[in-house]
N, C-alpha and C positions, 0 to 999 in steps of 0.2 A: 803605401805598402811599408809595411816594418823593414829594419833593416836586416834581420834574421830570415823574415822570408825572399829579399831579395840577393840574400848571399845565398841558401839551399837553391832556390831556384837556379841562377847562377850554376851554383854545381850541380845541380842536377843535369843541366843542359851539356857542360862540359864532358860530365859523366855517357849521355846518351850518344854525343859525339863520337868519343871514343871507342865505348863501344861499336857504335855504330862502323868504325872505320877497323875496326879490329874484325869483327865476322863478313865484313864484304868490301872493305878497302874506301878508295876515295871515291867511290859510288855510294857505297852507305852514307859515308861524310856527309855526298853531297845531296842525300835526300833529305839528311836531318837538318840540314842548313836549309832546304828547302822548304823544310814542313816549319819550319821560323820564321820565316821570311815571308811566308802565306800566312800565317797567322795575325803578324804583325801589319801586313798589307791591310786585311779583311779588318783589326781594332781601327786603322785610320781610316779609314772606309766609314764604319760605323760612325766614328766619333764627327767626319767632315757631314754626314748626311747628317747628324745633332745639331749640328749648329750652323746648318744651310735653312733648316727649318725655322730656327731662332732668330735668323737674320730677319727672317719676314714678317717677325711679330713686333708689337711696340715693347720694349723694356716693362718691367713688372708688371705684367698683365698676363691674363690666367681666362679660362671662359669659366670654371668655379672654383674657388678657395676651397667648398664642402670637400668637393670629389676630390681634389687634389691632396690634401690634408688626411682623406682617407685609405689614399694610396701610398702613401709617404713610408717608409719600412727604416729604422734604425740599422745604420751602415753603408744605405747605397750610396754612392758615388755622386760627385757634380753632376757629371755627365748623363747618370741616369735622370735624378729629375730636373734637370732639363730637356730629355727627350718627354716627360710627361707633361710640364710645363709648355712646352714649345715655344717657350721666351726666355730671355735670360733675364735674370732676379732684379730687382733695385734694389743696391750694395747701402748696406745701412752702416753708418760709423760705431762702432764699437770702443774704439782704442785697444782691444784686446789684439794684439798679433797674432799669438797661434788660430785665434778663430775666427772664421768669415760669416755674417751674417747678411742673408735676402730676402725679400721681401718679393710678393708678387699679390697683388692687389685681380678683385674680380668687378663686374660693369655695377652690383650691388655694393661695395666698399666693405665686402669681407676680406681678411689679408691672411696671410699665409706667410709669419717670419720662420727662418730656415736659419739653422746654426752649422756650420761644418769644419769640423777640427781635424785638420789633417787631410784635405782633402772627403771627408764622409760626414754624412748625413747624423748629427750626434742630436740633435734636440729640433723640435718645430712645436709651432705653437700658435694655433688659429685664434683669431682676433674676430668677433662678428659684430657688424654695427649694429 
């Protein structure tokens, strides 16, 4: 996340609080702490059952490179394709810092390198033997 979108957000939340505490006191307060707080619970939720899944698979492994490659969307998250993947990638060396690049391989030896700068999905590029 940008750092401009995580300062608005930031005040936006600030913002809702307040409000919130201003038309019904510290019961509004505490629904919008609340309705945070479930949010936040429900993304770790999501994110622990991603990678409960991932645990069970072998490292870059894929059941197709095609499908996968075809689902692939410029901007999603780690997190997302590895929920589509349901393994986590084999981290390929770059030397480049800002970018991470993985690899997940299928039982045919087609591959699927994965480029992600900043956390998201910026380039992929199927490989077919």
């Amino acid at each position: 996340m940008s750092v401009v979108l995580r300062v608005t957000l930031g005040l936006a939340l600030v913002a809702m609080g307040a409000l919130a505490y201003r038309a019904y006191g510290w019961s509004g307060l505490a629904l919008v702490v609340g309705g945070v707080l479930m949010w936040a619970l429900l993304h770790m939720s999501r994110m622990l059952v991603v990678l409960r899944r991932t645990a069970q698979n072998p490292v870059g492994s894929v059941a197709s490179a095609v499908m996968l490659q075809s689902r692939l969307q410029k901007g999603m998250s780690l997190l997302q394709v590895l929920a589509l993947t349901r393994a986590l990638g084999q981290a390929l060396d770059t030397g480049a810092q800002p970018t991470e690049v993985y690899q997940w391989l299928d039982a045919g030896g087609d591959a699927v390198c994965c480029t992600f700068a900043q956390g998201r999905l910026a380039h992929w590029e199927l490989q077919r033997r």
